[in-house]
C-alpha positions in Angstrom: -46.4 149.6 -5.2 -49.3 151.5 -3.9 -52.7 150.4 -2.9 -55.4 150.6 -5.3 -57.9 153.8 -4.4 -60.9 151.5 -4.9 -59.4 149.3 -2.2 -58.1 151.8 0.3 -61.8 153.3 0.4 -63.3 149.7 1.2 -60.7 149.2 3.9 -61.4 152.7 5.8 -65.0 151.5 5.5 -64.1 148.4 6.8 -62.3 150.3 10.1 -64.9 152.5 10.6 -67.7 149.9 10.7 -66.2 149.0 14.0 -67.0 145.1 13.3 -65.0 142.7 15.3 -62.1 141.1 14.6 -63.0 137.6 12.7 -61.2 136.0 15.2 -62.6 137.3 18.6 -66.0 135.4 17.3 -67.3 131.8 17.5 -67.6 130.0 14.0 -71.2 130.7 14.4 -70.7 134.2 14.9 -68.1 134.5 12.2 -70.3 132.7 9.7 -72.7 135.4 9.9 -70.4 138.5 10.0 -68.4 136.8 6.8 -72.0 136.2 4.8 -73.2 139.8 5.8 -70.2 141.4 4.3 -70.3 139.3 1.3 -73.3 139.9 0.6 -72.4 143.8 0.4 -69.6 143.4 -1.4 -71.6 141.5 -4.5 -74.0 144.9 -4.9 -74.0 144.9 -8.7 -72.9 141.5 -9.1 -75.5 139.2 -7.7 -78.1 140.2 -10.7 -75.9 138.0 -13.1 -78.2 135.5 -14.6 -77.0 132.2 -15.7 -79.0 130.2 -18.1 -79.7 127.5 -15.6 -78.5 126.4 -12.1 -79.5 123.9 -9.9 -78.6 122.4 -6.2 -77.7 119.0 -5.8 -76.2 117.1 -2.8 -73.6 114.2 -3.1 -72.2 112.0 -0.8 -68.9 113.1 1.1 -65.7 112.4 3.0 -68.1 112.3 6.1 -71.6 113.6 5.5 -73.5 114.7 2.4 -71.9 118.0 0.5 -74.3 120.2 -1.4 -73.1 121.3 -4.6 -74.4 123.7 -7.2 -74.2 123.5 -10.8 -74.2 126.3 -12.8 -74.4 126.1 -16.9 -74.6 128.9 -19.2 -76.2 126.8 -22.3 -78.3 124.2 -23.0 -78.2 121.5 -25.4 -74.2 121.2 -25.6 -71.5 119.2 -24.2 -69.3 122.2 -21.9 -65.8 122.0 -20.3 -66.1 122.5 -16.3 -64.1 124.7 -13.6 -64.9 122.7 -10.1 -64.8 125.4 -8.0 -64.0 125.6 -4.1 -64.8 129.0 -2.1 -62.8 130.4 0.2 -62.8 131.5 4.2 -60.4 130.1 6.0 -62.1 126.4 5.6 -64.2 128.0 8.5 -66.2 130.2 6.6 -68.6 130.5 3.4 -70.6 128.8 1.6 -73.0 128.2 -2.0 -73.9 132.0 -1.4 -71.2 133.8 -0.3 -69.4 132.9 -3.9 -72.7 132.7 -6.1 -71.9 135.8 -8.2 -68.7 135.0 -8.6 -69.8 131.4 -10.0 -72.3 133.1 -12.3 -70.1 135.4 -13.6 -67.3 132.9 -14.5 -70.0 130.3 -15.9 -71.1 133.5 -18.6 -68.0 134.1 -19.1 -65.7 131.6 -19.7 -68.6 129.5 -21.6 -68.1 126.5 -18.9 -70.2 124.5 -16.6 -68.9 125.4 -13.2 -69.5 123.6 -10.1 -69.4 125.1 -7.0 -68.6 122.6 -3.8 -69.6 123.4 0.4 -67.3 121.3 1.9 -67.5 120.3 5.3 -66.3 123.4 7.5 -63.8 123.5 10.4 -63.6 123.4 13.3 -66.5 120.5 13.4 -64.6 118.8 10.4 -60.9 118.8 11.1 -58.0 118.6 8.3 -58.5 116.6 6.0 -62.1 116.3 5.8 -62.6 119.5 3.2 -59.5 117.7 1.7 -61.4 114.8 0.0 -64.4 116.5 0.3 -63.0 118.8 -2.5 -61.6 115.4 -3.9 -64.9 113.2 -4.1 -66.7 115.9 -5.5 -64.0 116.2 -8.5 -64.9 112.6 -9.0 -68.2 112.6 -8.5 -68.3 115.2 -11.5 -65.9 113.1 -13.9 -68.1 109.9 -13.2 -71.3 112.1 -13.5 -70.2 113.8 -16.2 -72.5 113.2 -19.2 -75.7 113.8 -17.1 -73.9 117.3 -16.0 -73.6 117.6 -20.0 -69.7 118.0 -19.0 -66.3 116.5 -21.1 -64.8 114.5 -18.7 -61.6 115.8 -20.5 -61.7 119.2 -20.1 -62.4 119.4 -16.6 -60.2 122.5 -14.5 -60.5 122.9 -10.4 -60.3 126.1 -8.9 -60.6 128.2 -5.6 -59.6 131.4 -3.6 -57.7 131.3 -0.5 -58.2 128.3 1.4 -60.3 127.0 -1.8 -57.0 127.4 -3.4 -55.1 125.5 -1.2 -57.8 123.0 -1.9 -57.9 122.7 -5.7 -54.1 122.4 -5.2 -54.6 119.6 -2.9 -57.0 117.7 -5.2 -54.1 118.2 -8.4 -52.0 115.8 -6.3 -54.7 113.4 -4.9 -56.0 113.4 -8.6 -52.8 112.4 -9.8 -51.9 109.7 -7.3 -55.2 108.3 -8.0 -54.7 108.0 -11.8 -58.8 108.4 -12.4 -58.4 111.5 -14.5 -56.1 114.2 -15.7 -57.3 117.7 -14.9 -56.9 120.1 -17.7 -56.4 123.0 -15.7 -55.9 124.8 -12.3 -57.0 128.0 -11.3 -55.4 128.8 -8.0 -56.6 132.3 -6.6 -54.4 133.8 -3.5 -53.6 130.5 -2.5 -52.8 129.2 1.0 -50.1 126.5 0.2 -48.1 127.1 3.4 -47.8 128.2 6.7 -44.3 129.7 7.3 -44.3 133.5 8.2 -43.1 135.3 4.6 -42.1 138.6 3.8 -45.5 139.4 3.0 -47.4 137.8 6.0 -45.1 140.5 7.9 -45.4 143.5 5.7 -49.5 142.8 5.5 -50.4 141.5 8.5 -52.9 144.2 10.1 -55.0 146.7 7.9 -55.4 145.0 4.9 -58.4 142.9 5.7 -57.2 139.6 5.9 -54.8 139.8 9.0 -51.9 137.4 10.6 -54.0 137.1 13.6 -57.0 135.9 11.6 -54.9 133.5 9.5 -53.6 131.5 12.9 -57.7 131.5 13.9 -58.2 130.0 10.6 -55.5 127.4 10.6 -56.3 126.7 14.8 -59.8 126.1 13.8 -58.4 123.9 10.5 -55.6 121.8 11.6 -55.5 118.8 14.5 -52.5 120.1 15.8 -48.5 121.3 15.0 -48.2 117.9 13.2 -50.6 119.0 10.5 -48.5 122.3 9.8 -45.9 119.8 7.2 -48.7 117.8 6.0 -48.5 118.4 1.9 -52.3 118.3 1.4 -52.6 121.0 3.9 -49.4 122.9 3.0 -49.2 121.8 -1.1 -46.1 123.9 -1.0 -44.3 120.8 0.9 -45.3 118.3 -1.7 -41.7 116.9 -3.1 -43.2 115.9 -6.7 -45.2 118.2 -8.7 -44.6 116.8 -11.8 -47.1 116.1 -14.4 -50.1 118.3 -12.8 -52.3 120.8 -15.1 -51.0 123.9 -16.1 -52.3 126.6 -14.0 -52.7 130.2 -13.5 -52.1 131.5 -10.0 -53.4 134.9 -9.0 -52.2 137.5 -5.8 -52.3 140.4 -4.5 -49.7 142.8 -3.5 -51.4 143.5 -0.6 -52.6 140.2 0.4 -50.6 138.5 3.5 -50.7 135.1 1.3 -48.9 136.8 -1.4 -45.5 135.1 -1.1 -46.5 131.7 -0.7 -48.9 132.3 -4.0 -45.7 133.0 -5.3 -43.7 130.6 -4.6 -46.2 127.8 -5.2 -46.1 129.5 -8.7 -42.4 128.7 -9.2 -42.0 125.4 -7.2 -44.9 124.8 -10.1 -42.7 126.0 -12.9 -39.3 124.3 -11.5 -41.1 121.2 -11.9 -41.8 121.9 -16.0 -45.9 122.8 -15.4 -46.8 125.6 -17.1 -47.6 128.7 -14.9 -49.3 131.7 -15.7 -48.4 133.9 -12.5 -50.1 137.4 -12.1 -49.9 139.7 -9.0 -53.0 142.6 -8.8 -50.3 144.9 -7.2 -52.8 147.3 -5.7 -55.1 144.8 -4.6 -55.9 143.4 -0.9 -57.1 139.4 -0.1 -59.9 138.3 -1.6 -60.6 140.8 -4.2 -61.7 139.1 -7.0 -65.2 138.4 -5.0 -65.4 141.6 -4.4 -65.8 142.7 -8.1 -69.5 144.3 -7.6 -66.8 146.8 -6.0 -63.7 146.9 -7.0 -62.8 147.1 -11.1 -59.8 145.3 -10.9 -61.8 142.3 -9.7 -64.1 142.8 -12.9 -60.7 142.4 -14.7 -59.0 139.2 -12.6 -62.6 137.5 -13.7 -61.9 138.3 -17.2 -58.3 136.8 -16.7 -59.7 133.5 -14.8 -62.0 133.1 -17.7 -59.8 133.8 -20.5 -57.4 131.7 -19.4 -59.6 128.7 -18.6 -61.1 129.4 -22.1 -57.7 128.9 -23.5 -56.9 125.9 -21.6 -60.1 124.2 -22.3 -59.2 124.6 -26.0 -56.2 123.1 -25.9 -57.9 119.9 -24.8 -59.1 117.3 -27.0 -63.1 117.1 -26.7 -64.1 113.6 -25.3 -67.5 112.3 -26.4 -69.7 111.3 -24.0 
C-alpha cells in the first residue's frame, strides 16, 4: 500500500507550513487554524452552485442548532442525507463542509441537510449526541415543508460526524419514530481502543494520535465515557435492524481499523455493508476533493450509493 502522490504533496505542504499542532491551541484558536485550512483545501470546489439553500435554526439538546438546507430542484418531493461534519466534535462548522454539501446535493439528486451541533469542550458528551438526534427528527416531522419523503431519509458524517450518524441509527431505532433508509458513515470514530492503524498512522499523516486524545479530552466527561455506546457505537451489543450503510476509510487514516470493524460488527448483525478503503488516502480526504481526485471519486461513491438506496425505498406521499 503506498500513499497517494496527490496526498503526500499536501502533507509535505502541511509540514512545511510550520502550523501548530491542533492540539497545542485553545478551541478558539483551533477553530480558526481548522476553518483556514478548510477553506484552502475547497479551492475548486466552493464554486458549486446548488439550486437553492437556505439557513435555518431549530431548537436543540441545549441551545438552538443552525442548520442549512440545501436542495438541488424545485417543485419535487426529494429523499434527504442529514449530514453531520466532522472535527473532532471540537471543530467545524456550516462552512467548513459547504462544498462538500453542495456537491453531494447535485449529485446524488437529494435534499441534504447539514447540522452545527453544539461543540466541545463547552458542550460535553452527549450534547452533539441528540443534537445530531433532534435534528433527524426535526427533519422527519418537518418534512413536507423541506419538500422531503419522510421515508427515504439517510444520515451521514465524517469522522466524528460519523460516529454521530452512527449514534443517531441506534437512538432512531430505540425510539421507533422512523426508520432511516440509509447510513453513510465516512472514516468513522466508533471507538477508542489503540488499533493497528492508530499505531502505524499516528504522526505524519495529518490527523495524529496526539490530536485524537485532544479531541476525545475535549469531548468526553471523563474515563467513564470511554465504554459509553453512543460515544463508542462500536460497544453497542445489538445492531440489528439499522439501515444498510456504506462505510468509507482510508489506508492512511489512524481511524482506519475501527471503520473497519464497525463495518463487520455491522454485517455480523445481517445489515447490509458496503465497505470501501481509499488505500492511498489520509483522514479526511473526501473534503478535500477541490485537491485530491480520489476525493472527487469517494463523492461520486457517497452519491451513488445513497442514489441506490433511496431507490430501493418506497416513495411516501406527503
Amino acid at each position: 500500500m503506498n500513499l497517494d502522490p496527490q496526498a503526500k504533496m499536501l502533507l509535505d505542504m502541511m509540514a512545511a507550513s510550520g502550523a501548530p499542532a491542533i492540539e497545542t491551541l485553545s478551541p478558539e484558536q483551533a477553530r480558526e487554524a481548522f476553518a483556514l485550512t478548510q477553506q484552502r483545501l475547497r479551492q475548486g470546489a466552493s464554486e458549486i452552485v446548488v439550486h437553492k439553500i437556505e439557513d435555518m435554526t431549530i431548537n436543540g439538546e441545549k441551545d438552538d442548532i443552525k442548520i442549512r438546507v440545501y436542495s438541488p430542484k424545485d417543485n419535487e418531493i426529494l429523499p434527504a442525507l442529514i449530514y453531520f461534519h466532522g472535527g473532532g466534535w471540537v471543530l467545524g462548522n456550516l462552512e467548513s463542509h459547504d462544498s462538500l454539501c453542495r456537491a453531494i446535493a447535485n449529485s446524488a439528486e437529494c435534499v441534504v441537510i447539514s447540522v452545527d451541533y453544539s461543540l466541545a469542550p463547552e458542550h460535553k458528551f452527549p450534547v452533539a449526541v441528540y443534537d445530531a438526534f433532534h435534528a433527524t427528527k426535526w427533519v422527519y416531522d418537518n418534512a413536507e415543508a423541506l419538500k422531503v419523503d419522510p421515508a427515504r431519509l439517510a444520515v451521514g458524517g465524517d469522522s466524528a460526524g460519523g460516529n454521530l450518524a452512527a449514534a443517531v441509527t441506534h437512538l432512531a431505532k430505540k425510539d421507533g419514530f422512523l426508520k432511516l433508509c440509509f447510513q453513510a458513515l465516512l472514516y468513522p470514530s466508533t471507538n477508542f481502543g489503540i488499533t493497528e492503524s492508530y499505531s502505524l498512522f499516528s504522526e505524519g499523516y495529518f490527523l495524529t494520535k496526539s490530536a485524537m486524545s485532544w479531541f476525545r479530552d475535549c469531548y468526553l466527561n471523563g474515563t467513564e465515557d470511554l465504554t459509553n455506546p453512543l460515544a463508542a457505537p462500536l460497544l453497542i451489543d445489538d445492531k440489528s435492524d439499522l439501515p444498510p450503510a456504506l462505510i468509507i476509510t482510508a489506508g492512511f487514516d489512524p481511524l482506519r481499523d475501527e471503520g473497519k470493524a464497525y463495518a463487520e460488527s455491522l454485517t455480523e448483525a445481517g445489515i447490509e455493508v458496503e465497505y470501501k478503503c481509499y488505500d492511498g488516502m489520509i483522514h479526511g480526504f473526501i473534503s478535500m476533493f477541490g485537491v485530491l481526485h480520489q476525493g472527487k471519486l469517494a463523492v461520486e461513491h457517497i452519491s451513488n450509493s445513497l442514489q441506490n438506496a433511496f431507490n430501493k425505498t418506497t416513495v411516501k406521499e406527503v
